[in-house]
C-alpha positions in Angstrom: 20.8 17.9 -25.4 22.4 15.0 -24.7 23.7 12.4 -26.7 20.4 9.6 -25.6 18.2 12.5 -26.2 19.7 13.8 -29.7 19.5 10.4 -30.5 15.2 10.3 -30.0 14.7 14.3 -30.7 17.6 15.5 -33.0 17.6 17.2 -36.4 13.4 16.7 -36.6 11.2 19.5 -36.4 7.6 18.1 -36.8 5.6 19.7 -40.1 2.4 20.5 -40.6 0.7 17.0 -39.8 2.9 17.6 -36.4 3.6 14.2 -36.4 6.1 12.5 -33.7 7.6 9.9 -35.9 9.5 11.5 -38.6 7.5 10.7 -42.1 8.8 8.9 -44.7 9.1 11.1 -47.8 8.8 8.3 -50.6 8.6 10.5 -53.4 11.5 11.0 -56.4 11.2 14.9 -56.5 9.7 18.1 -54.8 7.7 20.5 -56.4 9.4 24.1 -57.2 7.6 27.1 -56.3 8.8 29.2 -59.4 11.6 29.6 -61.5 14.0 31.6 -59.5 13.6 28.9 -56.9 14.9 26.1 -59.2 17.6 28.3 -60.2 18.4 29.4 -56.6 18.7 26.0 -55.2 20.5 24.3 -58.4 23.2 27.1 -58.3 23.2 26.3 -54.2 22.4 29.8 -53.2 19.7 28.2 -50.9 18.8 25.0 -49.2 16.1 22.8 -50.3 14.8 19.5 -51.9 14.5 18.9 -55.9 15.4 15.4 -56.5 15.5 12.5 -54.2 18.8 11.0 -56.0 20.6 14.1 -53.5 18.8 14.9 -50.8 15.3 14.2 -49.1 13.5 15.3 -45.8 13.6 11.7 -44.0 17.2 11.5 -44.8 17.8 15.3 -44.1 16.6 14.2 -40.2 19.0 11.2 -40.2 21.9 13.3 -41.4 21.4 16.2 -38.8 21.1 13.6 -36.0 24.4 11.7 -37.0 26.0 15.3 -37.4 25.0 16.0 -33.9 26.2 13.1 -32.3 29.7 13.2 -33.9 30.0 17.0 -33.6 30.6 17.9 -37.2 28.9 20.3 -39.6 27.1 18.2 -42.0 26.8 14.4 -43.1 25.7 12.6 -46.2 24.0 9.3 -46.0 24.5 6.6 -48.3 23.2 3.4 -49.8 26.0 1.4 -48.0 28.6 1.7 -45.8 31.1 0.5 -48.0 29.7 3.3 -50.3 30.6 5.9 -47.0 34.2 4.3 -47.4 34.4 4.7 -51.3 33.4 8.8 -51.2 35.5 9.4 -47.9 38.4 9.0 -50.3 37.3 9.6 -53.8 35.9 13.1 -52.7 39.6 13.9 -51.7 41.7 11.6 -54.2 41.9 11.2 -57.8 44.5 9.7 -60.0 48.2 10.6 -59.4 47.6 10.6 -55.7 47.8 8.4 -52.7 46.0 7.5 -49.6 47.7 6.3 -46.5 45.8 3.3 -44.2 46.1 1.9 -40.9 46.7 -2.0 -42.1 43.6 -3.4 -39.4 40.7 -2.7 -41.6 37.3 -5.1 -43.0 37.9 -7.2 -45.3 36.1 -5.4 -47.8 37.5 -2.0 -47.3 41.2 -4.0 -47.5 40.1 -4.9 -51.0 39.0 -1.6 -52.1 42.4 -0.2 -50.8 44.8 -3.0 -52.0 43.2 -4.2 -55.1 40.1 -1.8 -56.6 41.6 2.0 -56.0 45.4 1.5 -57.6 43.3 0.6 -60.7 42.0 4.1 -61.0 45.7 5.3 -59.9 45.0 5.7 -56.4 47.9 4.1 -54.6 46.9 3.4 -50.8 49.7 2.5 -48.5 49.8 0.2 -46.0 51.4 1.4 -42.5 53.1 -2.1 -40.7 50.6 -1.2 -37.9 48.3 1.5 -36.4 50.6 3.3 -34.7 51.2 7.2 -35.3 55.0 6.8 -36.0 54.3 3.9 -38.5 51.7 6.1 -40.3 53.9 9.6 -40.8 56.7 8.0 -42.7 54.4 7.3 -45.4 52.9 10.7 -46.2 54.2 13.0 -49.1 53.2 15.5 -50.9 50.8 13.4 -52.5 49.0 11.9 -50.0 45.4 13.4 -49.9 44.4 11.9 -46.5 45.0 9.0 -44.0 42.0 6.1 -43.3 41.9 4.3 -39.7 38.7 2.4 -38.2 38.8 3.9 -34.7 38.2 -0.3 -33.8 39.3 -2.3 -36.5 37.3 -5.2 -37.5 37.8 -7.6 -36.4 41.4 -7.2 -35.4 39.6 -5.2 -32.2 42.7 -2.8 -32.0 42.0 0.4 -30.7 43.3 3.3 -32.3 45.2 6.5 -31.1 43.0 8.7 -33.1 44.8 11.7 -31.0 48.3 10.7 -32.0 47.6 10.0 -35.8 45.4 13.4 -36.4 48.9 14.9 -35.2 51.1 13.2 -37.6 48.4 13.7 -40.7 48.3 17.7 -39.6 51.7 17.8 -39.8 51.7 16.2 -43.4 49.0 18.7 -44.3 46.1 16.5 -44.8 42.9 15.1 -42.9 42.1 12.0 -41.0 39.3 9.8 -42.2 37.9 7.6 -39.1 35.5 4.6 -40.1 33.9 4.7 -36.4 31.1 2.0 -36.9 32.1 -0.7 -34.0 32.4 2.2 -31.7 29.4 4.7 -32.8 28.9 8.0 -31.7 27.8 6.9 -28.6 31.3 5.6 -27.3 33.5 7.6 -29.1 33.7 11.0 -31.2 37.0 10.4 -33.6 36.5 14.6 -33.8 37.0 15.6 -30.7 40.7 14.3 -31.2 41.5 15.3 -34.0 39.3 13.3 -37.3 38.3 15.6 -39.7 35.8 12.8 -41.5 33.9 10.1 -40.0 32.1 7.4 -41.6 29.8 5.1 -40.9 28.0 1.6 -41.7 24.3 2.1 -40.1 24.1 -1.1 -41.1 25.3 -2.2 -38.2 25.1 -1.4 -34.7 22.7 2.5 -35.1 20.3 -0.4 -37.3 21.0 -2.4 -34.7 18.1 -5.5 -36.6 20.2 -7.1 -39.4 17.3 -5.4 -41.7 18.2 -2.5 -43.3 21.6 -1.3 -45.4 23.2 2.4 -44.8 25.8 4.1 -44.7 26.7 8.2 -43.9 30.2 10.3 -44.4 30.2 13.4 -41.1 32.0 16.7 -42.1 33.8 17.5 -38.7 34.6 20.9 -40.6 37.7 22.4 -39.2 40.2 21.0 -42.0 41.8 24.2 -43.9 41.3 23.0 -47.5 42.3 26.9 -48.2 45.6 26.5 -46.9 46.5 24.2 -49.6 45.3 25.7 -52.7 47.2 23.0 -55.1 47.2 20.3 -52.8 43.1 19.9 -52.5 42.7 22.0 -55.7 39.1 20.2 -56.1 37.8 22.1 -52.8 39.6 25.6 -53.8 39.3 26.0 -57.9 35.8 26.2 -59.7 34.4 23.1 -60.1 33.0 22.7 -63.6 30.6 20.2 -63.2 28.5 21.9 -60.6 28.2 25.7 -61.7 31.3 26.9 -61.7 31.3 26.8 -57.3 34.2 26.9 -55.2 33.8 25.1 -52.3 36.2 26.3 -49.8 35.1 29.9 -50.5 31.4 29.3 -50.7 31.0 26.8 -47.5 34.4 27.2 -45.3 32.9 24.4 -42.9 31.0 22.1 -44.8 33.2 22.3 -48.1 33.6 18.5 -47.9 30.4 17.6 -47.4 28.3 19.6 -49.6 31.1 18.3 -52.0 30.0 14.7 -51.2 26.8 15.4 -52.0 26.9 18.0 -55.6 29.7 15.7 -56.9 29.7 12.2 -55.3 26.0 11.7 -54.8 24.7 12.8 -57.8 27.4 11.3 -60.1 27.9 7.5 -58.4 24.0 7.6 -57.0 24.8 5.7 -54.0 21.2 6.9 -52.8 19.6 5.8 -49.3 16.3 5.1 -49.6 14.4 7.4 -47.5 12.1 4.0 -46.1 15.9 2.8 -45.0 16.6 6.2 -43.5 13.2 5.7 -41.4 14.5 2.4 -40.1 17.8 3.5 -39.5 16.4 6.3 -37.1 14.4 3.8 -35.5 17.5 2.0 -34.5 19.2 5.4 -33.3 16.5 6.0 -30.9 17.1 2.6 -29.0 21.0 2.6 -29.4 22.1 4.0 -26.1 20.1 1.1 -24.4 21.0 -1.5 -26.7 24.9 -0.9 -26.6 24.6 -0.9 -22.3 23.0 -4.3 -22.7 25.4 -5.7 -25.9 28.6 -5.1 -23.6 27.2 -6.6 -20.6 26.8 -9.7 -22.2 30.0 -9.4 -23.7 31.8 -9.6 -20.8 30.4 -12.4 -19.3 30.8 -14.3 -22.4 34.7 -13.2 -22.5 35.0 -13.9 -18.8 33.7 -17.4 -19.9 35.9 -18.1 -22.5 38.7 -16.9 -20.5 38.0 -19.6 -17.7 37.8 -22.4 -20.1 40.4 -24.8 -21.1 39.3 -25.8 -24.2 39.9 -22.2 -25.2 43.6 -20.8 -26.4 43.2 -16.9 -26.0 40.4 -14.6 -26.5 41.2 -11.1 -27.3 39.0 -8.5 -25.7 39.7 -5.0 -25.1 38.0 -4.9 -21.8 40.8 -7.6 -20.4 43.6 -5.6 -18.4 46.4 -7.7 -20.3 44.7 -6.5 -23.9 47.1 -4.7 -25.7 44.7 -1.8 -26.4 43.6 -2.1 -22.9 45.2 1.4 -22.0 43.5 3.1 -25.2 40.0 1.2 -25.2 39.7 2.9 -21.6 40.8 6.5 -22.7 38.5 6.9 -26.1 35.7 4.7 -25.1 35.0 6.1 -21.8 35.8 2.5 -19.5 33.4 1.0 -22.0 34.6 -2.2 -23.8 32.9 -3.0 -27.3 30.5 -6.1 -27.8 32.3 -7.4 -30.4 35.6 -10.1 -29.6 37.5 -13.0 -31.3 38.6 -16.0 -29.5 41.2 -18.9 -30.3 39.5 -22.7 -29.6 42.0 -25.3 -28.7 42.3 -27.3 -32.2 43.3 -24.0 -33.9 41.2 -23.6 -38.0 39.5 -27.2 -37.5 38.3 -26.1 -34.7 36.9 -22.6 -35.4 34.9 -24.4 -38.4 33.6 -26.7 -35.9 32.3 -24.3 -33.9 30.7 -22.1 -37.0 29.2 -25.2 -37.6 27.9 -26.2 -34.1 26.6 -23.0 -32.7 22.6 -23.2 -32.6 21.7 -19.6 -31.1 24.1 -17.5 -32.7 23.4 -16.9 -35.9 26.7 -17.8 -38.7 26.6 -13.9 -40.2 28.9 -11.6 -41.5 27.9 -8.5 -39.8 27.7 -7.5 -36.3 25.6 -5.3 -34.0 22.6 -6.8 -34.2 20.2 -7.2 -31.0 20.9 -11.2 -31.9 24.0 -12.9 -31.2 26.4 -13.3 -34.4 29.3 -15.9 -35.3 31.7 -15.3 -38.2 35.2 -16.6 -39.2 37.1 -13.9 -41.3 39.8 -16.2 -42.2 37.2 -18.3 -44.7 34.7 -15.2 -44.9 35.4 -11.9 -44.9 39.0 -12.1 -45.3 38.8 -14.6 -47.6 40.4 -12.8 -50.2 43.4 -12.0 -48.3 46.7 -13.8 -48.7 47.7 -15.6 -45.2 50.4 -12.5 -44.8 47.7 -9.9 -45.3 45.3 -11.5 -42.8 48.1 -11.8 -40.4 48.9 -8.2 -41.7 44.7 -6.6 -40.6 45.0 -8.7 -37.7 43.3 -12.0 -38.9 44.4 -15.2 -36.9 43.4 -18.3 -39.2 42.0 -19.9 -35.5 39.8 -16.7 -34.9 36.2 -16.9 -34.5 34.4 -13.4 -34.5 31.6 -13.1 -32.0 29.0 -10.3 -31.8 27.3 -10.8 -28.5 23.4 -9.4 -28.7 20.8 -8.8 -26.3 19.5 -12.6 -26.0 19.3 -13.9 -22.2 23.1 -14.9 -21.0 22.7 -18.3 -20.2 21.2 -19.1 -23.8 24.1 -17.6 -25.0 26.5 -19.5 -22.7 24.5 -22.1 -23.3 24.9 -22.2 -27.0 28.6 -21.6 -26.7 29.2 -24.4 -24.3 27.9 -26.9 -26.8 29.7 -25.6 -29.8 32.8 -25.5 -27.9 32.6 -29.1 -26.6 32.2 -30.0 -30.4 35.2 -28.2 -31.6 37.4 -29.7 -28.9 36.1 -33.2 -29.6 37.3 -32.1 -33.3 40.3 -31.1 -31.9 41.1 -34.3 -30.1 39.9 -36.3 -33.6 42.7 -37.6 -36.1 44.0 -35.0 -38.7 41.6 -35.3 -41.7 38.8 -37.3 -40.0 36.3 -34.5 -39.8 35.7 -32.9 -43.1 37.9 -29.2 -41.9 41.3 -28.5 -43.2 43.4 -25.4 -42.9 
């Protein structure tokens, strides 16, 4: 099948009731048929369901149709997509070791990296940029994996997933891809070269700023085996599940089913399988939703372009963006829905236009059907130093916008009038309007 029809049909086959939607299983456990059962299923000599906290049919669906679409063996959905991020690495990482990052990340994922994991002993190193020859430097013998977001966000840089896969191979260890600005849809990290993919559902597969998820894909070619010392957790018994050794017992989905027996059911980041249901709701409608969210993008950047009382605006579907080159190579000639802009009047005015906007809605996600505004500098990014911003790709002047699916000329609309107040801002006396860098 294709990728809009795995979207609506994938990983369901209807039970008993034979009905279309897939139900939502809202129950905390499954009932055993005997003994040997329990025994088989806890000791993962067959599949099944026992306890919700792990697995659970609705979720089962979402996981198979997520799998599909990115072309791995297995995925695990979570609570959260920051929860993805945190068991990409811990299932691969542990104290002693070291994880290497592209330096264009969320602001949230930059905290976990900079600040959160060295406290457990997990140093994360920064490459100076994206590039493949600024990652390879940094990997050693104990480097467990390296962590890109195929788009970063909201730097908007688009990475050569091709080119780093290479130079993480070479160092012997896999490529995590946070792929959520792009989805599945527009890009598939594994066919260059990821051997994990992760995933906020929150935002553009919800696609209705309602419901939280998140989901870790196995693409299931990395040899764990190979390295017998070096990913000893995948190749050694692992006491706290039976005794199992997951590079022997499931050669491609050892890092998934490891998610899952050690992750899941020790930090509990559970999905809720009413949140699942929602989340495949979104799926279903993404296809059409992204064609729409990236029309209207474009004639919102082709707007800001043509007006004076805008700096710069930094869209990959612009021939003079740097990632121009890239964008069109992974992402098919599509450019994402999601850009950052420069008003004349620099941080005054970017606050002045949070403030003024009407339509959009002042958020700090993206990929929603409505129109979002942000400003990492004072939001997301908060946290960050001025030289880390700078670092992930965070002007102080940038204003985030995720265009939805809302009529063009409301949206136009909407940021005609905020512009004209942040330029009047601009042209006010420092310290007359109540914004200050």
């Amino acid at each position: 099948m294709r990728d809009e029809t795995i979207a609506i049909h994938g990983g369901y086959v209807a039970d008993r009731t034979r009905a279309v939607a897939v139900p939502i299983y809202q129950t905390v456990a499954h009932d055993f048929a005997d003994a040997e059962q329990a025994g088989a299923i806890f000791d993962l000599e067959m599949p099944g369901f026992h306890y919700n906290r792990l697995n659970n049919p609705t979720n089962d669906v979402l996981e198979r149709r997520l799998s599909a679409l990115e072309g791995g063996t297995g995925a695990l959905t979570l609570s959260s997509g920051s929860a993805a991020v945190v068991q990409s690495v811990l299932n691969v990482a542990s104290q002693g070791c070291n994880v290497v990052s592209a330096p264009q990340l969320y602001g949230a994922t930059y905290t976990l990296f900079a600040h959160v994991l060295p406290t457990h002993g997990i140093e994360v190193r920064f490459a100076a940029d994206d590039r493949a020859e600024s990652i390879a430097p940094l990997i050693d013998q104990n480097t467990r994996a390296v962590f890109c977001e195929s788009i970063g966000n909201p730097a908007g840089n688009v990475v050569d997933i091709e080119a780093v896969a290479a130079v993480a191979h070479a160092g012997g260890v896999p490529l995590i891809v946070d792929n959520t600005i792009a989805t599945p849809l527009r890009l598939k990290p594994i066919e260059f070269g990821a051997d994990v993919v992760v995933h906020s559902l929150t935002k553009f597969v919800g696609g209705h700023g309602t419901t939280l998820g998140g989901a870790i894909i196995d693409g299931g070619r990395f040899p764990w085996q190979e390295q017998p010392e070096r990913f000893a957790i995948f190749n050694r018994p692992e006491p706290a599940f039976h005794g199992v050794v997951y590079a022997e017992q499931f050669p491609e989905t050892a890092y998934i089913v490891r998610c899952r027996t050690i992750g899941m059911r020790n930090f509990g980041a559970t999905l809720a399988p009413f949140n699942a249901f929602l989340l495949l709701q979104g799926l279903e409608s993404l296809a059409v939703r992204l064609q729409r969210h990236e029309e209207n993008a474009r004639l919102v950047a082709d707007y800001l372009a043509a007006d004076p009382r805008v700096e710069w605006v930094s869209f990959s579907g612009f021939p003079e963006h740097p990632y121009f080159e890239l964008s069109r190579r992974y992402l098919g000639g599509h450019a994402i829905s999601v850009l950052t802009f420069g008003a004349v009047g620099g941080y005054r005015a970017a606050l002045e236009f949070f403030d003024s906007v009407k339509l959009l809605k002042r958020l700090v996600n993206l990929g929603d059907v409505k129109s979002l505004v942000s400003h990492p500098a004072s939001t997301t990014h908060r946290q960050l130093s001025k030289a880390e911003q700078l670092q992930v790709g965070v002007r102080p002047e940038a204003v985030r916008l995720s265009i939805g699916l809302e009529h063009i000329d409301d949206i136009l609309e909407d940021v005609d009038q905020a512009l004209a107040a942040a330029y009047a801002t601009s042209k006010s006396p420092v310290g007359a309007g109540s914004h200050s860098a």
